[in-house]
C-alpha positions as CSV (number, residue, x, y, z in Angstrom):
1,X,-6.6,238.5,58.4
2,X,-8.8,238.2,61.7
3,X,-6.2,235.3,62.5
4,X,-3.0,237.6,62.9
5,X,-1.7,239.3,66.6
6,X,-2.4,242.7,67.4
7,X,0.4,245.1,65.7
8,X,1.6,247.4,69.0
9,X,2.4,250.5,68.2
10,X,5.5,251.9,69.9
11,X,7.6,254.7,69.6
12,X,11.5,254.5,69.5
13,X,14.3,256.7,70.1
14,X,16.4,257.7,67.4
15,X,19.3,258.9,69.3
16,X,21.0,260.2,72.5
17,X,21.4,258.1,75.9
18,X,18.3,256.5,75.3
19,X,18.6,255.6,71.6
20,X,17.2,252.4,70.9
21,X,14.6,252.7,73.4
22,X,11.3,251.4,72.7
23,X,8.1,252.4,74.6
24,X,5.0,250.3,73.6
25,X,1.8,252.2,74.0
26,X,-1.0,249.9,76.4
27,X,-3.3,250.9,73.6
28,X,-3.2,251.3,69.5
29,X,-4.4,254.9,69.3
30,X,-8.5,254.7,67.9
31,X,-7.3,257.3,65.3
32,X,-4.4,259.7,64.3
33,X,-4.4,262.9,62.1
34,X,-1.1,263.3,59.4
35,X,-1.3,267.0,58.2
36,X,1.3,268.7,55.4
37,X,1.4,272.2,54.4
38,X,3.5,274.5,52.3
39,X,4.3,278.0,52.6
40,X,3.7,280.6,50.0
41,X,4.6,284.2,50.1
42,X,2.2,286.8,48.6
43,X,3.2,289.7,46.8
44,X,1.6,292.3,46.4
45,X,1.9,294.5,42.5
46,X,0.1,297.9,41.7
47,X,-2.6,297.4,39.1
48,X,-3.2,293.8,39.8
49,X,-6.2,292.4,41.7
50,X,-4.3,290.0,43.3
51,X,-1.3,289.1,44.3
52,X,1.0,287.1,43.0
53,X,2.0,283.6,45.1
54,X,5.3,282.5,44.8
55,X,5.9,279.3,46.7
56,X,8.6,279.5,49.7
57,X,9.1,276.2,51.0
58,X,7.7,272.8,52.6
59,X,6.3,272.6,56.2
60,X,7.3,269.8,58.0
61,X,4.3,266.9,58.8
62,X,2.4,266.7,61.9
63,X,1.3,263.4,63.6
64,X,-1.5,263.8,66.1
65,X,-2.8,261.2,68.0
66,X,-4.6,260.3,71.3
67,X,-2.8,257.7,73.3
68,X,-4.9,256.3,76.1
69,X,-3.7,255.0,79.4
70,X,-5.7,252.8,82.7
71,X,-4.4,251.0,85.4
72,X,-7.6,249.3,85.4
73,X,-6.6,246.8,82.3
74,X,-2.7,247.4,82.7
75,X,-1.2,244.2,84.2
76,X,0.8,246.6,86.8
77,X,-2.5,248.5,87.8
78,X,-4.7,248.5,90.8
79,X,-5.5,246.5,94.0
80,X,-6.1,243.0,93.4
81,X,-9.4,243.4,93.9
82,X,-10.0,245.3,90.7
83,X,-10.0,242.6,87.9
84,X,-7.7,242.9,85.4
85,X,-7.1,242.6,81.9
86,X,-4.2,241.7,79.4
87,X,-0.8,239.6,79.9
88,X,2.2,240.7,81.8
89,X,4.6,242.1,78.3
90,X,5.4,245.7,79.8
91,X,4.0,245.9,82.7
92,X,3.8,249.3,84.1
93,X,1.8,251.7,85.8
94,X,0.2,255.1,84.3
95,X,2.2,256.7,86.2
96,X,5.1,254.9,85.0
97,X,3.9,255.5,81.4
98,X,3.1,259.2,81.5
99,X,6.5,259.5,83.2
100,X,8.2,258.0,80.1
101,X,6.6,259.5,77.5
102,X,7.1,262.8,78.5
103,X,10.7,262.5,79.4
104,X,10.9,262.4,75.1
105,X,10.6,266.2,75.7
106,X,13.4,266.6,78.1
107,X,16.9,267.5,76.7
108,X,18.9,265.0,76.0
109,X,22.8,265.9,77.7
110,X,24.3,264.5,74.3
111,X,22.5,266.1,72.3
112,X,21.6,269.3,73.4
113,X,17.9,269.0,72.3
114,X,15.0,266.9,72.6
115,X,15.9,263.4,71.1
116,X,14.5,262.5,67.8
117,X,11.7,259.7,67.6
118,X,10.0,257.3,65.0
119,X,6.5,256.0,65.7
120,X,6.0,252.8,64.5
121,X,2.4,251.2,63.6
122,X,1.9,248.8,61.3
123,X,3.1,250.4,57.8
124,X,3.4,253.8,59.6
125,X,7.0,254.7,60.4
126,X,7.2,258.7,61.4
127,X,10.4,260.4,62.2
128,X,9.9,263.3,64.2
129,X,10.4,265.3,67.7
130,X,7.7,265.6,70.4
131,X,6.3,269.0,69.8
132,X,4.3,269.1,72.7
133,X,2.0,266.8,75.0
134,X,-1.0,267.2,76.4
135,X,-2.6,265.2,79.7
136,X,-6.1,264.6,81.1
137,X,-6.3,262.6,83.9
138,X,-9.9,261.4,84.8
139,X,-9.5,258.8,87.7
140,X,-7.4,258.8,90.5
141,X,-5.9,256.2,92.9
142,X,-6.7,257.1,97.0
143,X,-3.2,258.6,97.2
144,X,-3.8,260.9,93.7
145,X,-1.5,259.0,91.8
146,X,-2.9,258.9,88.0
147,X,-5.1,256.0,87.0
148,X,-6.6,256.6,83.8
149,X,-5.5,259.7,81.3
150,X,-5.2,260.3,77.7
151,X,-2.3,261.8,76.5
152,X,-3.1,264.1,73.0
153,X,1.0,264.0,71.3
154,X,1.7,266.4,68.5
155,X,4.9,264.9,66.9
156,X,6.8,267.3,63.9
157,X,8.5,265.6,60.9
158,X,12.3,265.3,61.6
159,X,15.1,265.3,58.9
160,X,18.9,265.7,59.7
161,X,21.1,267.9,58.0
162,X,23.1,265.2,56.8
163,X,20.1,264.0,55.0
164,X,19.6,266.9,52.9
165,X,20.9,266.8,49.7
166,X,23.1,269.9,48.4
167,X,23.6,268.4,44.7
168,X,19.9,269.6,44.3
169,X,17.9,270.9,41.0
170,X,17.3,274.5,42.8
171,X,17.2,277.8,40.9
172,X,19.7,280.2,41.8
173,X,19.6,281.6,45.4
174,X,20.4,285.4,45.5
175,X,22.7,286.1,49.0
176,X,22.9,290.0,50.3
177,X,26.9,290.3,51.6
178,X,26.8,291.2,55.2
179,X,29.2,293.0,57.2
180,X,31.2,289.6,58.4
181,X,31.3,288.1,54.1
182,X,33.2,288.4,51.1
183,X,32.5,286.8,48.2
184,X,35.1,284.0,49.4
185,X,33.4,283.4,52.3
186,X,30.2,282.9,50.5
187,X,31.9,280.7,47.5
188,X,33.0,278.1,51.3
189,X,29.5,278.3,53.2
190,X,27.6,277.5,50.0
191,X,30.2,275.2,48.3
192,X,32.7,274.4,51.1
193,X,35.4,275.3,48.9
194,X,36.7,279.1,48.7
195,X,38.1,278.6,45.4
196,X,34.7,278.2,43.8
197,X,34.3,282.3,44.2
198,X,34.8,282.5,40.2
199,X,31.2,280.9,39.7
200,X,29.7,283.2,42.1
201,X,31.3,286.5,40.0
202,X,30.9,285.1,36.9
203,X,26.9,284.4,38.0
204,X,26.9,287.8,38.9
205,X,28.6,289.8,36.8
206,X,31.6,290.8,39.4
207,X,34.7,291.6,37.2
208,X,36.3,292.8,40.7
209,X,35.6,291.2,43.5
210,X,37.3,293.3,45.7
211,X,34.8,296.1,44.7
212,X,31.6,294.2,46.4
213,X,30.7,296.2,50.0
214,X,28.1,294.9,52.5
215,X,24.6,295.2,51.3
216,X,25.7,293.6,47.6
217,X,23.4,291.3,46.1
218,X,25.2,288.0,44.6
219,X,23.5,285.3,42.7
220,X,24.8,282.0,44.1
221,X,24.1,278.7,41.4
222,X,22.9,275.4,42.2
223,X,25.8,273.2,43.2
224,X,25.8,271.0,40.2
225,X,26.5,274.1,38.0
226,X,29.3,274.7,40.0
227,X,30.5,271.5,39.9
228,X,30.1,271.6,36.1
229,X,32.2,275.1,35.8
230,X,34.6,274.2,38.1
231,X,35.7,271.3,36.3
232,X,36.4,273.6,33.3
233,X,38.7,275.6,34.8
């Protein structure tokens, strides 16, 4: 165990110009904090003493960490005169490090947004955006330029669309028509298929479709139960 290399921790970019990128912190953060939350909606009923809690959906993960940065034991640091420590693997200044680590919160020109990121340490792999940085610098070179700062990095879970899955065990959603729908254009935006407006009517109750105005409540089925009906007809 004691006999093994130091794991860096780095973090990668996921996508965009820069995808493949990997920045390698100087130091392993000392610790990190991984919090997870859902979200539940309270309803309030006359002649109850509390309300009832009906669960609404899944935050996404945090990932905080402090990442700390010197030019006194970074192989690109300070005069000569100042000893220092470490090999010459990634030499760069804190300067050079707080400017690349912050870039992650630029937007990307491909992607019209932030690109997305996995930290990597060890057995942690987190996929995620920067949600925000902060910096404290607490020594300076003669000219001001950053020596030594911490940077405190709040990074949000990240999942694609494409990695949701629509063939999901979900209870019937209920959708209000608006002014733009009809209960075709509801049957392609949930199902990607027009055709599939029969399950929405049959679900609910719609002999007519062309009776349903805006402001209609419909009762849209999972997509497997679709599937299912469709295939009977």
């Amino acid at each position: 165990m004691f006999g093994r290399s130091l794991e860096k921790a780095y973090i990668e970019v996921l996508a965009g110009v820069r995808q493949g990128t990997r920045i390698k912190v100087l130091f392993n953060p000392a610790e990190y904090s991984l919090e997870r939350a859902n979200a539940y909606k309270a309803t309030a009923l006359p002649g109850l003493g509390s309300p009832l809690i009906q669960f609404v959906n899944g935050d996404a993960a945090t990932l905080s960490m402090d990442l700390f940065l010197d030019d006194w034991t970074d192989p690109n640091g300070p005069p000569s005169d100042i000893p220092l420590l470490g090999g010459a693997d990634g030499a760069k200044s804190v300067k050079d490090r707080i400017d690349e680590i912050i870039a992650l919160l630029d937007i990307d020109r491909t992607l019209h947004a932030p690109p997305p990121v996995r930290f990597v340490w060890g057995p942690l792999r987190f996929e995620a955006v920067i949600e925000k940085i902060g910096r404290k610098t607490s020594l300076f070179r003669p000219d001001g330029t950053p020596a030594r700062a911490s940077l405190s990095i709040s990074f949000k879970e990240f999942r694609a669309a494409f990695d949701i899955c629509l063939e999901s065990p979900d209870k019937t959603k209920r959708r209000q028509i608006d002014v733009s729908e009809s209960i075709w254009t509801i049957a392609d935006k949930e199902f990607g298929d027009p055709r599939r407006w029969r399950v929405i009517a049959a679900a609910s109750d719609v002999d007519d479709p062309r009776s349903l105005r805006p402001g209609d409540w419909l009762r849209v089925p999972p997509l497997e139960v679709s599937n299912a009906l469709n295939r009977t007809q």
